[in-house]
C-alpha positions as CSV (number, residue, x, y, z in Angstrom):
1,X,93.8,100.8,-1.5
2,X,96.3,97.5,-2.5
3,X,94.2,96.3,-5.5
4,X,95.8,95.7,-9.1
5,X,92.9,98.2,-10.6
6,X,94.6,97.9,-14.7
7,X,92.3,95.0,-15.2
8,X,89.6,96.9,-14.9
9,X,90.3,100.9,-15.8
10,X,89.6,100.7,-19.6
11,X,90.3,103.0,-22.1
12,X,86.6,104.7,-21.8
13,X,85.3,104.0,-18.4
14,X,86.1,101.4,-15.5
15,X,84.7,97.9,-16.5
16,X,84.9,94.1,-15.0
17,X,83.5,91.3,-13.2
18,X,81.2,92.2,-10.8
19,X,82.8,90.6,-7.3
20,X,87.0,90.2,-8.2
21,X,88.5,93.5,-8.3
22,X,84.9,95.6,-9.2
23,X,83.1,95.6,-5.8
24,X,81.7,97.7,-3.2
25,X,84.5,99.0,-1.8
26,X,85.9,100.1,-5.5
27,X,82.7,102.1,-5.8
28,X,83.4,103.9,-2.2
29,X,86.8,104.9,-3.5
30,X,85.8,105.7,-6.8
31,X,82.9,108.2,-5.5
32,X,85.5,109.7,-2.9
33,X,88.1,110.2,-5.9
34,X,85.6,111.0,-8.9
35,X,84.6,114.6,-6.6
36,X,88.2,115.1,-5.3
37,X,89.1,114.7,-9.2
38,X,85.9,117.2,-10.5
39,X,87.3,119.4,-7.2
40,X,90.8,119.8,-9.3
41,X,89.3,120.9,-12.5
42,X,86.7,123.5,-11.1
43,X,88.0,127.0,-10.7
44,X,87.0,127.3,-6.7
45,X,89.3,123.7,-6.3
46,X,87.9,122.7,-3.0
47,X,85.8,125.2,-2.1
48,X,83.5,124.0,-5.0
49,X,80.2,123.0,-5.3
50,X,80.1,119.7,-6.4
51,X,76.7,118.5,-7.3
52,X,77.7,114.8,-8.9
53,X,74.2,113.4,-11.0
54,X,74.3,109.9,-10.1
55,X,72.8,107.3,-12.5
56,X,72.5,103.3,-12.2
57,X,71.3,100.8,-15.1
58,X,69.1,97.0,-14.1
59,X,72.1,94.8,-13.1
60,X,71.6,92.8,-10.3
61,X,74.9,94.7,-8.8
62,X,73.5,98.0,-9.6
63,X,71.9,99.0,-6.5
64,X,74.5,98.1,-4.1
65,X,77.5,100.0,-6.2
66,X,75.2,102.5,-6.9
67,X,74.7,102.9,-2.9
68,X,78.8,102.7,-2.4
69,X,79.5,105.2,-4.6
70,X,77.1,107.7,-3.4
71,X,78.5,106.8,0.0
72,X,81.6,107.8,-1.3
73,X,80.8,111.1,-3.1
74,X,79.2,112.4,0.0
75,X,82.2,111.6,2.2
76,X,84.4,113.8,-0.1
77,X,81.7,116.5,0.2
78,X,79.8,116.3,-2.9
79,X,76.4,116.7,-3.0
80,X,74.4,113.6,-5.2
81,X,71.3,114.8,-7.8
82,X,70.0,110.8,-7.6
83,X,68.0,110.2,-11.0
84,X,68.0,106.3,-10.0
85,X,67.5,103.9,-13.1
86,X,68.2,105.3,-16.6
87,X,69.4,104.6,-19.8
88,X,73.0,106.3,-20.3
89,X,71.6,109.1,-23.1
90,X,69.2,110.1,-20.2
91,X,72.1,109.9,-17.6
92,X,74.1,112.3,-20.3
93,X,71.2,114.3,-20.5
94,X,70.8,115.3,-16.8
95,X,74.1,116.3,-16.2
96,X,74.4,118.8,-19.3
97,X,70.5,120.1,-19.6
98,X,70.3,121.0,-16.3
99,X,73.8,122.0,-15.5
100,X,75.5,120.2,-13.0
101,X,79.1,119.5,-12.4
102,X,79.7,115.5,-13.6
103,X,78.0,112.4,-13.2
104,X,78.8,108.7,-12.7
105,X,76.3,106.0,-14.0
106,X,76.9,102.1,-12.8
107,X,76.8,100.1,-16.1
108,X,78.3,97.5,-18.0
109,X,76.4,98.6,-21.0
110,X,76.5,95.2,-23.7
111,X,78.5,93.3,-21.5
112,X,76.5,89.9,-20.1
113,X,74.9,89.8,-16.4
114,X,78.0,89.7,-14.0
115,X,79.9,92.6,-15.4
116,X,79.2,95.8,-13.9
117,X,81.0,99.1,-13.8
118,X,81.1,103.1,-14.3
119,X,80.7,105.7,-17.0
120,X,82.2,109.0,-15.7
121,X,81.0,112.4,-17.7
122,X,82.2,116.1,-16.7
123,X,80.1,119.3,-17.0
124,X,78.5,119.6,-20.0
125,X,78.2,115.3,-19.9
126,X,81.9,115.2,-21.6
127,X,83.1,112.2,-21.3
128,X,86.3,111.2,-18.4
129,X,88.5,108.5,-20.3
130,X,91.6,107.3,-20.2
131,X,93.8,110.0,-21.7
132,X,91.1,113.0,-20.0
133,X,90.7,111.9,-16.3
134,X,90.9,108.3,-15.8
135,X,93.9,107.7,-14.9
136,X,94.2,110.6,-12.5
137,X,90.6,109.1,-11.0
138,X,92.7,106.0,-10.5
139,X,95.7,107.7,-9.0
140,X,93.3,108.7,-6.5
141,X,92.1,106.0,-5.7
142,X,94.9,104.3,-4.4
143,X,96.5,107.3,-2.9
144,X,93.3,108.9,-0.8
145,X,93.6,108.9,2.8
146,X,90.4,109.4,4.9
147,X,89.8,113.3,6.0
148,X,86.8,114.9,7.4
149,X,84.7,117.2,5.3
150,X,81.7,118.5,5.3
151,X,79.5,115.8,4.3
152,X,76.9,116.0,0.9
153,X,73.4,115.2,0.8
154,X,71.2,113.3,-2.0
155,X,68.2,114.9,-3.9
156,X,66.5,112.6,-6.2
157,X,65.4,114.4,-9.1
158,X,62.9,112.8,-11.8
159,X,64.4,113.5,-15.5
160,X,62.3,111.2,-17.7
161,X,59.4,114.0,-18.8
162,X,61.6,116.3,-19.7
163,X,64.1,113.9,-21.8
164,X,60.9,112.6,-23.8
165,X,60.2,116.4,-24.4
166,X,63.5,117.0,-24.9
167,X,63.8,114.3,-27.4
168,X,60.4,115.4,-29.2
169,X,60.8,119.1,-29.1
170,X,61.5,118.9,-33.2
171,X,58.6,116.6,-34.1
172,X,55.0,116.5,-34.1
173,X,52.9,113.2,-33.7
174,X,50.7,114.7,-37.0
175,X,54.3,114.0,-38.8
176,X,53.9,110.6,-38.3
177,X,51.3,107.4,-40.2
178,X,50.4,104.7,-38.3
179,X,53.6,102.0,-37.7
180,X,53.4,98.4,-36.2
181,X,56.9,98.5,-34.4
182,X,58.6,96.0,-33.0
183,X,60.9,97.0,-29.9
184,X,63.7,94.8,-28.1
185,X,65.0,96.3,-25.4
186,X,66.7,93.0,-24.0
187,X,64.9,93.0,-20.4
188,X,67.7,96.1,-19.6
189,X,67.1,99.9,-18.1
190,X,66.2,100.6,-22.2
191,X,63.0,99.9,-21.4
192,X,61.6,102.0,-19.0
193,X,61.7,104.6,-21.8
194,X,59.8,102.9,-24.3
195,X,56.0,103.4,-23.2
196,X,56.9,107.0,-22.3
197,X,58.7,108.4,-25.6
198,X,56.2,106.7,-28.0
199,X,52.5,107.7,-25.6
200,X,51.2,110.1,-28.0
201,X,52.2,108.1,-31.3
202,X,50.5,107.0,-33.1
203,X,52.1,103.5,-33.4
204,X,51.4,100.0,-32.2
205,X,53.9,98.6,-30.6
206,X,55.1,95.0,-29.4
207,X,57.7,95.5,-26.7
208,X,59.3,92.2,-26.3
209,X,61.5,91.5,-23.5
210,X,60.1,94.8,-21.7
211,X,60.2,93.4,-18.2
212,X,63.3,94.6,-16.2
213,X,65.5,91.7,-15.2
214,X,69.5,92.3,-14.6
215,X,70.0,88.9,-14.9
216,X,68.9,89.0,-18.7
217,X,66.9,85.6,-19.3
218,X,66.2,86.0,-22.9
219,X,69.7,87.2,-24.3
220,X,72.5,89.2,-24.1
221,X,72.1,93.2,-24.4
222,X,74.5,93.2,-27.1
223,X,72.5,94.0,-30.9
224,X,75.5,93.8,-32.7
225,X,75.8,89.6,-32.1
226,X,73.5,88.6,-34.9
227,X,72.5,85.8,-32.4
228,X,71.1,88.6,-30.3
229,X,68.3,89.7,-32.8
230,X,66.8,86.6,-33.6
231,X,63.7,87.1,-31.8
232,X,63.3,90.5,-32.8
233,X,63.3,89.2,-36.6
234,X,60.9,86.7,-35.8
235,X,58.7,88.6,-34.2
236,X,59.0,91.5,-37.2
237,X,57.9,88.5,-39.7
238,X,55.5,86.9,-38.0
239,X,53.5,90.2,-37.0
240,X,54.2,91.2,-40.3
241,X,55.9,95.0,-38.8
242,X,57.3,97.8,-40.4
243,X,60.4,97.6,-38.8
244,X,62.2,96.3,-35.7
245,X,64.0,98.1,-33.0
246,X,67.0,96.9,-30.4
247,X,68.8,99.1,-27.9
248,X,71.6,97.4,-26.2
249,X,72.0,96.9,-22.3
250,X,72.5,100.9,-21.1
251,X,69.9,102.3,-24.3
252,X,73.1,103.8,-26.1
253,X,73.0,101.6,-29.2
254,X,69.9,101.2,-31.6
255,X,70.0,98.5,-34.3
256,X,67.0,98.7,-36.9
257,X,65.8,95.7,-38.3
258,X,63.9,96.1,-41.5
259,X,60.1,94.9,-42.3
260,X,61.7,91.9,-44.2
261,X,64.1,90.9,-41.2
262,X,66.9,92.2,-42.3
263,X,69.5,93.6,-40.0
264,X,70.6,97.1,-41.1
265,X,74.4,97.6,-40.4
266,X,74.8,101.0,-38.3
267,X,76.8,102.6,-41.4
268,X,73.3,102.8,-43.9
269,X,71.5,104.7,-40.6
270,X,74.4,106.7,-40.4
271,X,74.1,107.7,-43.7
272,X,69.9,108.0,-43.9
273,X,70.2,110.5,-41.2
274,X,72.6,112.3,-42.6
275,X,70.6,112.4,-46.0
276,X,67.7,113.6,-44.3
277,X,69.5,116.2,-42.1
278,X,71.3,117.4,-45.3
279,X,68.2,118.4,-46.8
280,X,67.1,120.5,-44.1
281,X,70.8,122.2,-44.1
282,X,74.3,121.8,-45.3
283,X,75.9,120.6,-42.1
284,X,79.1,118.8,-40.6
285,X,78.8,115.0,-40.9
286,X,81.1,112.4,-39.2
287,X,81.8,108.6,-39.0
288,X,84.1,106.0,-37.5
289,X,86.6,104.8,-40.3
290,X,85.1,101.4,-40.9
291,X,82.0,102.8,-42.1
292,X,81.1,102.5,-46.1
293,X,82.3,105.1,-48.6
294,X,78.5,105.8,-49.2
295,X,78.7,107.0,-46.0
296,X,80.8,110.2,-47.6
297,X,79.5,110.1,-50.9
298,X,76.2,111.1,-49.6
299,X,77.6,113.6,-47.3
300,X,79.1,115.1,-49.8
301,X,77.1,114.8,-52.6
302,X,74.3,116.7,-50.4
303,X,76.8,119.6,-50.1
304,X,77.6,118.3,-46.2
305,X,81.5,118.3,-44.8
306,X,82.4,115.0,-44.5
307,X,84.9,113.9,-41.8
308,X,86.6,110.7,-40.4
309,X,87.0,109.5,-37.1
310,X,88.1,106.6,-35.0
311,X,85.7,104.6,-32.7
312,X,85.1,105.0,-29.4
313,X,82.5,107.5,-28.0
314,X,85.1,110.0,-25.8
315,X,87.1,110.4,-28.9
316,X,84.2,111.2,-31.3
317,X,82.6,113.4,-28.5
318,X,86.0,115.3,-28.4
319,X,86.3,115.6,-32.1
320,X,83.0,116.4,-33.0
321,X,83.1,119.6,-30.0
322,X,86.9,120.5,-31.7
323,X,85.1,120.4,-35.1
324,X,81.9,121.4,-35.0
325,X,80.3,118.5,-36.1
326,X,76.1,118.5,-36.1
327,X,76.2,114.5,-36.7
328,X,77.9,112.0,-36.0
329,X,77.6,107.9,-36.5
330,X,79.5,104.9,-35.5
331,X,79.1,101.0,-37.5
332,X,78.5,99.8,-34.1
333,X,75.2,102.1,-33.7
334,X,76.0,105.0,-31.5
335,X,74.8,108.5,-32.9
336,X,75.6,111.3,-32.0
337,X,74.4,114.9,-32.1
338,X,75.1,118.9,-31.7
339,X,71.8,119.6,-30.6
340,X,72.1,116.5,-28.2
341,X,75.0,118.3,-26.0
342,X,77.2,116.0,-28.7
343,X,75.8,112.9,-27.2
344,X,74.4,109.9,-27.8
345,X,70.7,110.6,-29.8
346,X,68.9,107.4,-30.3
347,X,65.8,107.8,-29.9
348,X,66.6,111.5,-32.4
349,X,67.7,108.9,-34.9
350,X,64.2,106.3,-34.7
351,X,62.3,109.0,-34.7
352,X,63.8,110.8,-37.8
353,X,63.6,107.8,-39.6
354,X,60.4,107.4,-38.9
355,X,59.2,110.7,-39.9
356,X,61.1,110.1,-43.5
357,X,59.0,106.5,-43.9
358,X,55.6,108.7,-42.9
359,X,56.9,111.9,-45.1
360,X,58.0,109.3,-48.2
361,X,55.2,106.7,-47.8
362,X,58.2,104.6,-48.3
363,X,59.8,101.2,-46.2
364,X,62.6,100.8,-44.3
365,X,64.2,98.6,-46.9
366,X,62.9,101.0,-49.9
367,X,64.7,104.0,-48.1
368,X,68.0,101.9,-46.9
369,X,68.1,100.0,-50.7
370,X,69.9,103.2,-52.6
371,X,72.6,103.3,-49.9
372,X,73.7,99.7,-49.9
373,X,76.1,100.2,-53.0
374,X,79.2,98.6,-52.1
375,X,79.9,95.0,-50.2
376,X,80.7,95.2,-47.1
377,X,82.1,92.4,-44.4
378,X,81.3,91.8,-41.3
379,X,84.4,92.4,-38.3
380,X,86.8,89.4,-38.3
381,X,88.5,89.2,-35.3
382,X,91.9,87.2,-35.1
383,X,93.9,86.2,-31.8
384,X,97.5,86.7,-32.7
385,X,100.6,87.3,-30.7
386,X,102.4,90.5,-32.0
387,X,99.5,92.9,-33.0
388,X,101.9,95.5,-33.6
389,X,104.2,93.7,-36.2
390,X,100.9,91.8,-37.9
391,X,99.8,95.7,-38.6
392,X,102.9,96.5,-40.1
393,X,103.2,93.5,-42.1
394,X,100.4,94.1,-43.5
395,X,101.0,97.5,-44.5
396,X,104.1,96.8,-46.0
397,X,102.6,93.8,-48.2
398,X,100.2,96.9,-49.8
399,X,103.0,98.8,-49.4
400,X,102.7,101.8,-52.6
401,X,99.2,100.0,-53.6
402,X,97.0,102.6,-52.0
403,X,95.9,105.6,-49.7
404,X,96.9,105.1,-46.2
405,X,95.2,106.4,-43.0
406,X,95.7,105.7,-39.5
407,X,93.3,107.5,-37.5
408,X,92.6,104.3,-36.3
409,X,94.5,101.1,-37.0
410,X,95.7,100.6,-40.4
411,X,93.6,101.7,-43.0
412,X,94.2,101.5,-47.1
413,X,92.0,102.5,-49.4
414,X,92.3,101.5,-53.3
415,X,90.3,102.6,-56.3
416,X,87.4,99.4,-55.7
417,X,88.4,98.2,-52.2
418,X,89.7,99.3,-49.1
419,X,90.2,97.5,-45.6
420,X,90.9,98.4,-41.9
421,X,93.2,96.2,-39.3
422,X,92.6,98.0,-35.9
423,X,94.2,96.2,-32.8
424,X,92.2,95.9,-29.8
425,X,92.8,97.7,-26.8
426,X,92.3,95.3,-23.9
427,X,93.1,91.6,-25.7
428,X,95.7,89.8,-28.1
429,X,93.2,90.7,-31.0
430,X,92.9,92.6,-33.9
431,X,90.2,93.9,-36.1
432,X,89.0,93.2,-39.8
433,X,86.5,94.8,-41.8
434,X,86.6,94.6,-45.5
435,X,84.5,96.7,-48.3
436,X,84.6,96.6,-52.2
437,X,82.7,97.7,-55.2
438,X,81.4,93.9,-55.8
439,X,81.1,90.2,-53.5
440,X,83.1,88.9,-56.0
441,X,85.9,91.9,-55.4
442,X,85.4,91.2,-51.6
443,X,85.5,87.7,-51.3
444,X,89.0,87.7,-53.3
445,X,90.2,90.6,-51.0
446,X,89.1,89.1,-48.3
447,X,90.6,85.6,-48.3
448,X,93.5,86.8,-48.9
449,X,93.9,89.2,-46.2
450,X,92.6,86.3,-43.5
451,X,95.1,84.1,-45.0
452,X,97.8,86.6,-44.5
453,X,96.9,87.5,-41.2
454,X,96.4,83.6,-40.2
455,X,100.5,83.5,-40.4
456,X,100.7,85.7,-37.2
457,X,97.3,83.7,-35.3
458,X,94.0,82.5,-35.4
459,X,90.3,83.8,-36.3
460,X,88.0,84.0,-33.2
């Protein structure tokens, strides 16, 4: 194979325009290399059994990857367990509840309509990224020569019963009061879980945007853009909810929205969770370095191990299975759990929450209101040349001022303020996120760090 692939191999999965370099042919190659790949790592090498769970989100480019790459798995000899259309939790799932060897889902999670691409997961659903497989999966894709082997076969295999059980196996709908719930689930794979996980609730909800369209009319799956959520807040006020609910284009993210519209940053529902988990039992708790101290403070204040991380889901998923780690939460709205084969738990977190608002007789703004202590920005991102020498710059203009970390990007902390700089890995970007003890605090800190940084490029 002749194509440039480093456009496209990312740091956590393989990711791009649906059409240039991603196409039908990558998927071929990429199914013939993923079992050649899971082939090296078993202990039988060839004479394996491969058994590959094959999983594909709504995209209009789904189906025909997702028929590519099968293609390709078989030809290398690996045998497919199809589960068709799923969110990536359920995809995770499959592979590790019921054992199989590795699993490939076609997604382009957030990204708009005409990306597309593929999440690759070993036994056990750990994650293959850069630094763990990927780059050996791309090797072998560019070096494969056609060989004759005993070809696979395809069982389709229906998961979604036992992932709502799965998912409910700790709760009880008698735990729960009656909710009007508002659900955005952006037209994407999301919701085809929705009706199923909530059937013995007892809830009302108003799925908006519940129809499946790859093509996503309404707005982009991406709940993080503010933009994103506007119709979910309306809808929340004008229905006069409880809360309101968003999963992002593959169902890994969840973004709450709170009776009174407000958007809930993923840092407080990292923290509520963790509050309620630590009253059950004193447990590990984990989260990405640009989440609030509170984060911490209630960790440890409830007896919990606190530790930090960096973001991006293969590292966390490493570091919580290294660690220990029961819980684990990013600002961008992936959680994570033990008892969730250290995978994503979204619908674990909603329903937890919503179990504390039945159990406290208490809103989603009256639970979330003691957490929100300290002032925190939203990301900045700046376009500048040198990302390298605007990190160090920057560290050497607090140079002695405070604690330094850099578990991921530049991080210093102060006695009232802190701030993280982390570079991007694909563009000419960096990072900012800003928190302090007051808005006044913050808006000082702040405007001077943007000036700073403008010397070296531009805010996006």
């Amino acid at each position: 194979m002749e194509k440039d692939l480093s456009s496209i191999f990312k740091a956590y999965d393989i990711r791009g325009i649906y059409g240039e370099v991603l196409d039908e042919e990558l998927a071929f190659q990429t199914g013939r290399a993923f079992v050649r790949f899971l082939e090296s790592k078993a202990k039988g090498g060839r004479n394996s059994k491969i058994r590959v769970v094959v999983a594909q989100d709504n995209r209009l480019s789904s189906p025909s990857l997702s028929a590519s790459l099968k293609k390709g798995i078989m030809d290398s000899g690996g045998d497919i367990i199809d589960i068709g259309l799923a969110p990536t939790p359920m995809f995770y799932f499959a592979v590790a509840f019921y054992g199989f060897e590795g699993g490939v889902i076609v997604t382009s999670s957030h990204n708009p309509p005409e990306y597309n691409g593929f999440k690759m997961v070993r036994e056990k659903a750990i994650p293959i990224s850069g630094n763990s497989g990927l780059s050996e999966i791309k090797k072998l894709i560019l070096a494969l020569e056609p060989q004759k082997r005993r070809k696979g076969k395809i069982i389709e295999k229906e998961v979604l019963e036992d992932y709502i059980a799965f998912n409910w196996h700790d709760f009880l709908t008698k735990d729960f009061r009656k909710f009007n719930i508002v659900i955005d689930t952006a037209n994407s794979v999301s919701g085809i879980i929705i009706q199923a996980i909530f059937q013995e609730a007892p809830f009302n909800i108003d799925h908006i945007f519940k129809e499946l369209n790859g093509s996503f009319p309404n707005h982009n799956p991406d709940p993080l853009k503010r933009e994103n959520l506007l119709s979910l807040k309306k809808a929340v006020l004008t229905e006069k909810a409880d809360l309101g609910i968003a999963f992002d284009g593959d169902g890994d993210r969840i973004v709450f929205v709170t009776e009174n519209g407000e958007i809930i940053t993923g840092d407080m529902i990292t923290a509520l969770v963790a509050e309620i988990m630590l009253k059950k039992a004193k447990l590990k708790v984990m989260a990405d370095i640009t989440s609030s101290n509170i984060v911490r403070e209630t960790v440890e204040g409830l007896g919990g191990i606190y530790l930090d991380c960096t973001r991006g889901h293969s590292l966390i998923k490493e570091k919580m299975r290294k660690e220990d780690v029961d819980f684990a939460g990013e600002f961008s709205g992936h959680y994570y759990a033990k008892s969730h084969y250290f995978c994503e738990c979204p619908f674990m977190v909603m329903l937890l929450i919503l179990k504390e608002m039945s159990k406290r007789k208490k809103t989603l703004s009256e639970l979330i209101s003691p957490l929100q202590k300290y002032c925190h920005s939203q990301e900045l991102n700046f376009k500048v040349q040198d990302k390298k020498k605007t990190l160090d710059d920057l560290e050497n203009k607090f140079s002695g001022q405070g604690k330094v970390s850099k578990i991921d990007g530049l991080k210093i902390t102060f006695p009232d303020w802190w701030f993280n700089l982390r570079p991007s890995n694909t563009e000419p970007v960096v990072r900012l996120m800003v928190e302090a003890d007051n808005k006044t605090l913050l808006k000082k800190k702040l405007d001077e760090i943007v000036s700073f940084i403008g010397q070296y490029g531009e805010l996006k």
